[in-house]
C-alpha positions as CSV (number, residue, x, y, z in Angstrom):
1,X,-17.7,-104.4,158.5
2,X,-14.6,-102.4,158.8
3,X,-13.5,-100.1,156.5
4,X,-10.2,-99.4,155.3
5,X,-10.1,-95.9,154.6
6,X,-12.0,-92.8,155.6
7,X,-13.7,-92.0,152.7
8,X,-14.8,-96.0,152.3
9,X,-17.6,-95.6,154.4
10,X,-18.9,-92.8,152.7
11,X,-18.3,-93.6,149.1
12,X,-20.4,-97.7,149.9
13,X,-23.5,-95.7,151.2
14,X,-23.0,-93.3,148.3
15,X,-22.9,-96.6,146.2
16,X,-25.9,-98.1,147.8
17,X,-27.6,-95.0,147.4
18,X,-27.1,-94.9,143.3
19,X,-28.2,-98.9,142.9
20,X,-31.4,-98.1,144.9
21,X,-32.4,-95.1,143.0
22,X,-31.2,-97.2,139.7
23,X,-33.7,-99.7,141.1
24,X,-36.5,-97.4,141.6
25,X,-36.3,-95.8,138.3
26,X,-36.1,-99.2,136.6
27,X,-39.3,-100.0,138.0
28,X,-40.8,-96.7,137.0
29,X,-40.2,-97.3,133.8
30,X,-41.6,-100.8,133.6
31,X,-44.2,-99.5,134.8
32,X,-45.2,-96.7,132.7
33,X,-44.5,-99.1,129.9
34,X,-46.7,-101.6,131.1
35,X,-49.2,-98.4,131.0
36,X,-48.1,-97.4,128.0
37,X,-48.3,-100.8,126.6
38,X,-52.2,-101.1,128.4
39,X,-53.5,-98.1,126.5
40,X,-52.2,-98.9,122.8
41,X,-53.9,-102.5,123.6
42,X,-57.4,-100.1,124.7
43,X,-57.1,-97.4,121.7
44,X,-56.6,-100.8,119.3
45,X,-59.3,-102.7,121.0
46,X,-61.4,-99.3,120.8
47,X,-60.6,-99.3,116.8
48,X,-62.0,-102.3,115.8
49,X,-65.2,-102.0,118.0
50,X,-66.0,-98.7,116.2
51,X,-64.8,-100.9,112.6
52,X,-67.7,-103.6,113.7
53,X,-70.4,-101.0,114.5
């Protein structure tokens, strides 16, 4: 794909670049939420065991 102006090239892999990294750190923070989320479900779970006993 040709570009139009020197700088073009440069400034769509700097472009591509940011949406990737955007991407990634999305998906971090799923993730960690998903983590997050996993352990208040345990520490609850946890809680009412120790209630029963």
């Amino acid at each position: 794909m040709p570009f139009a102006y020197p700088n073009q090239e440069i400034n769509f892999a700097r472009l591509l670049k940011y949406l990737i990294d955007e991407q990634r750190l999305e998906k971090e923070q799923r993730e960690k939420m998903s983590i997050n989320q996993y352990n208040f479900v345990t520490v609850l779970l946890l809680d009412m065991i120790d209630r029963l006993e």
